[in-house]
Every structure is written in C-alpha cells, then in structure tokens.
N, C-alpha and C positions, 0 to 999 in steps of 0.2 A: 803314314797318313796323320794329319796334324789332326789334334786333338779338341773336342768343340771347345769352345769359349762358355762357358756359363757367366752370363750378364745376371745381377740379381736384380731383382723389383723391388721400387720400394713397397712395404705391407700396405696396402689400403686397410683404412680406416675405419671401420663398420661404424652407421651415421646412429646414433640412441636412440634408443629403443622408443617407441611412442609409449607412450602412460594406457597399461591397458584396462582394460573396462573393467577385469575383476577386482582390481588394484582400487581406480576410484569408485567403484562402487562397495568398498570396507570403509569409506568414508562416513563420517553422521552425518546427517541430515543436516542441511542449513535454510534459510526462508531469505529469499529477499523480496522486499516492496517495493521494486522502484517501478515496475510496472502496475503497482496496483490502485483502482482506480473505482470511487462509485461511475455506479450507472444507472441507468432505465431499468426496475427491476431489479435492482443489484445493490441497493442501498442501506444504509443502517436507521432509516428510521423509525423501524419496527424493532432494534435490538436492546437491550437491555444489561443490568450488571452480571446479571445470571450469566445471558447467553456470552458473554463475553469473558467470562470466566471459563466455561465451554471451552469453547476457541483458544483462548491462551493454554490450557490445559492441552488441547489434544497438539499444537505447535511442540508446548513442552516436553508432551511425549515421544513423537518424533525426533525429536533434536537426538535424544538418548540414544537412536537409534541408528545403524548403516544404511546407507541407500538401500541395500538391495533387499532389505528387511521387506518391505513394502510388495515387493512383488518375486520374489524367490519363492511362497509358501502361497498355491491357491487360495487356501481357504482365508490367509492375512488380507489377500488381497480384497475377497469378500467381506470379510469382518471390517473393512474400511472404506468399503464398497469403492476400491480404486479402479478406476480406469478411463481411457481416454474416449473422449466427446466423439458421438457418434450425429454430425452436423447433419443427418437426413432421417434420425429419429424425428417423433409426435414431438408437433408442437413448440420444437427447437426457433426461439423465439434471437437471436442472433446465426450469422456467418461468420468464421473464422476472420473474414475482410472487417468485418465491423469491430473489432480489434485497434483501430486506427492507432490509436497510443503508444501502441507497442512497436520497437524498430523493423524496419522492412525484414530485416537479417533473419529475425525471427517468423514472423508473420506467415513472411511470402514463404516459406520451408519449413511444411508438413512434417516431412517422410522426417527430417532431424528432427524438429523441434514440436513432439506432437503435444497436445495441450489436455488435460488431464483432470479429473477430479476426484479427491477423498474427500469423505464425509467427517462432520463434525458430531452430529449424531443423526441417528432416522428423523427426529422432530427439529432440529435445530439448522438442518442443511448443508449446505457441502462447499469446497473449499475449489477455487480452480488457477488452474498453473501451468508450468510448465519447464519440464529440465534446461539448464541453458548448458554451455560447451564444460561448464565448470562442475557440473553436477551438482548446482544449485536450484533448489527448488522456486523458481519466480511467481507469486501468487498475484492473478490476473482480477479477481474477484471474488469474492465474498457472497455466495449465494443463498441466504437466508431460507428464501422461499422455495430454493431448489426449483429454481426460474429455469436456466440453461437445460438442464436435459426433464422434462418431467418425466414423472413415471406413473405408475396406477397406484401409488401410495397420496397421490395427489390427484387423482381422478386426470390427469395430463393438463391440469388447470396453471395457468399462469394466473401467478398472484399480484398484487400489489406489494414493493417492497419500496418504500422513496428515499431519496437521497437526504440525504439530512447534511446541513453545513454544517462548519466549526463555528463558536464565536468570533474568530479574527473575520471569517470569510461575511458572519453577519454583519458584523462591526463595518466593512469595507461598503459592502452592499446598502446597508442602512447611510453611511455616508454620501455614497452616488445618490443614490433617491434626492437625498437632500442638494448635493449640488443641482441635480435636474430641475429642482424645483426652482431654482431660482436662472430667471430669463435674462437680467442684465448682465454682459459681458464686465461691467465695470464693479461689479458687485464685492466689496471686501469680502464679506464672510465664505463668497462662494473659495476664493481666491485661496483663503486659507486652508475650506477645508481638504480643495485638493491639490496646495502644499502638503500638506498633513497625507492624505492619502498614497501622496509618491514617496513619503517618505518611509511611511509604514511598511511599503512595497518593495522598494528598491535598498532599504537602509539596513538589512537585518543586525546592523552591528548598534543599532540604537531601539530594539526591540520593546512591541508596547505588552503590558499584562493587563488581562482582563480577571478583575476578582468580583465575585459578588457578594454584596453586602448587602445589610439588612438596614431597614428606613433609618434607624436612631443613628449607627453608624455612619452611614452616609450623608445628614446631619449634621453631625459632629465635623466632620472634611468639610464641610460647606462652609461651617463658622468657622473652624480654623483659617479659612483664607481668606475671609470676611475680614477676619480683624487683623489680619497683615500677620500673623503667626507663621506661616508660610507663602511661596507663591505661588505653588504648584502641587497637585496632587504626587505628581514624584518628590517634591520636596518633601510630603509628609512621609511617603514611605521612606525614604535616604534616612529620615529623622527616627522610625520605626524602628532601621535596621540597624542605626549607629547604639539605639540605647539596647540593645543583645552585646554588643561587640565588649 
C-alpha cells in the first residue's frame, strides 16, 4: 500500500492582537477641547481667576494620572463625584440630542460613547465629557452652576450661568452693529469695515491683537500718527518691538 502524501500548509498568520482595554487604560489622562463649547447655562460669565485656577488645578491633577485611576477605586470615584449623566434625573435641563456640536459618530452612540461628569469642587461645579475611541478625555462643558445634572446640594435649581465672549468675538460683533447701522449700499466706511471684518476671519495668518490701554497711552498713539511719526498703529508696535531686538 502506497504510502499517504503529506502536503504541508502554509502557517496562517495570527492577525494582531487588538490593543486591550487594560493596556490603554495605564495610559495618563489627556483633555481635549475640540468639542468644547459655551452654552445656555454653561457659560463663564459668572467665573473668575480663582475659579479658574480650580479648574486648571484639578485638569493638572488628572493629567498625572492613568485612565483607570478614576474609576478602578469606588470611593475615587466618589471623592470626584464621577459618573455618567443620568438624562431622566430632576430637572435635567438638556437631551443627549441637544449636543448638536458634537460628531454624529459620537452623539448618536450611547452604549460607546457615554458622556460623563467629574467635579471641580462641591462649590465650584463639574466638568462634562466624554471617552473618545483613543481614551481621550473630550470635555463637552464647563458646568459652573452644576446646571446639567442638579442635585439637592442645589435645591434641583437651575441657575444662571451666561455666556460671555472673547474680545476678538466682541470686537467682530461691535463691527457688524456698525456696518448695520449704516443703510447705503454705496457707503465707503461700511465697505471697509467689512473688508476689515473678512479679513480678521478668514486671514489668521495676519492676526489682529487686542491690548488695553490706559487714556494717557492711548494719547500718546493718537499723536504719534497725527504728526506723521507713524502710519499705523502696527507701525507703532513694529517700532516697539524693533527697539528690544
């Protein structure tokens, strides 16, 4: 009787291992902002340097730490009062939908992507977010008033907390106003100011700075370009920064 053939295979190739969860969660902590956003109730214009110090403090503290610091140790989780949005508590003054800012990707999937809050202190408010696929912490809002979830440390009260702009964004705003005000289409001034406008907007490689001065100072710029010493308030600072150099 003939003897079998033994044909070999070649070895298949076992496909890499996925990155498992205990792995990135030895990771530190990291924040991103690009989701973050004022809102209705969710604003800084009730915050201060203090409370912002707060805030920078307890990010710093984090940072120091691995993901799974946070929620490995019940009682951490307490001590930071973590945990994710329970959207049919009292008083829950948003829906998960009302989010709109944030990618569908995220939004529309819960069960992954559940959205989460740590506190900054009892008095100071809480922080909300949520893990993206990178174990990146994405920070959604800024809750001063501790608006999003009340509790009975707050009587379940929604507070006032308003948005407050930057100066660029006043600066922008205060320019519309004044193009509105003026009704001729033919209008030089308006003309320029929203040249100037689109420029400020769409230019960021010719960036404006807003510095605040004091009367006598500001004075002083005014004569300088009065009497032809310069022609432009950038020219003064160019002039500023050449005599350091």
């Amino acid at each position: 009787m003939a003897k079998p053939v033994l044909v070999s295979s070649p070895t298949k190739v076992p496909a890499p291992p996925k990155p498992q969860r205990a792995v990135q969660d030895q990771k530190l902590w990291t924040f991103s902002f690009r989701y973050w956003k004022q809102h209705d109730l969710f604003g800084l214009g009730v915050v201060d340097g203090s409370w912002l110090a707060s805030f920078l403090e307890k990010l710093h503290d984090l940072s120091s730490k691995p993901v799974s610091y946070i929620y490995s140790d019940p009682a951490v989780k307490v001590a930071w009062r973590y945990h994710s949005i329970d959207w049919n508590a009292k008083n829950v003054p948003m829906a998960r939908s009302d989010f709109s800012w944030v990618d569908e990707d995220y939004r529309n999937n819960p069960e992954e992507y559940e959205f989460y809050q740590f506190q900054i202190s009892m008095a100071l408010g809480r922080v909300i977010g949520f893990w993206d696929e990178n174990r990146v912490f994405n920070i959604l809002l800024v809750d001063r008033m501790h608006n999003l979830q009340p509790s009975n440390y707050s009587d379940y009260k929604i507070r006032d907390c308003p948005v407050v702009d930057n100066k660029f964004t006043e600066l922008l705003a205060t320019m519309q106003t004044r193009i509105d005000l003026c009704q001729s289409e033919e209008c030089h001034c308006r003309d320029i100011c929203t040249e100037l406008q689109q420029d400020l907007i769409h230019k960021p490689e010719n960036p404006a700075i807003l510095v605040p001065v004091n009367t006598e100072l500001y004075g002083k710029c005014i004569n300088c370009l009065d009497s032809g010493l310069a022609e432009s308030m950038a020219d003064l600072l160019s002039i500023a920064v050449g005599s350091f150099e």
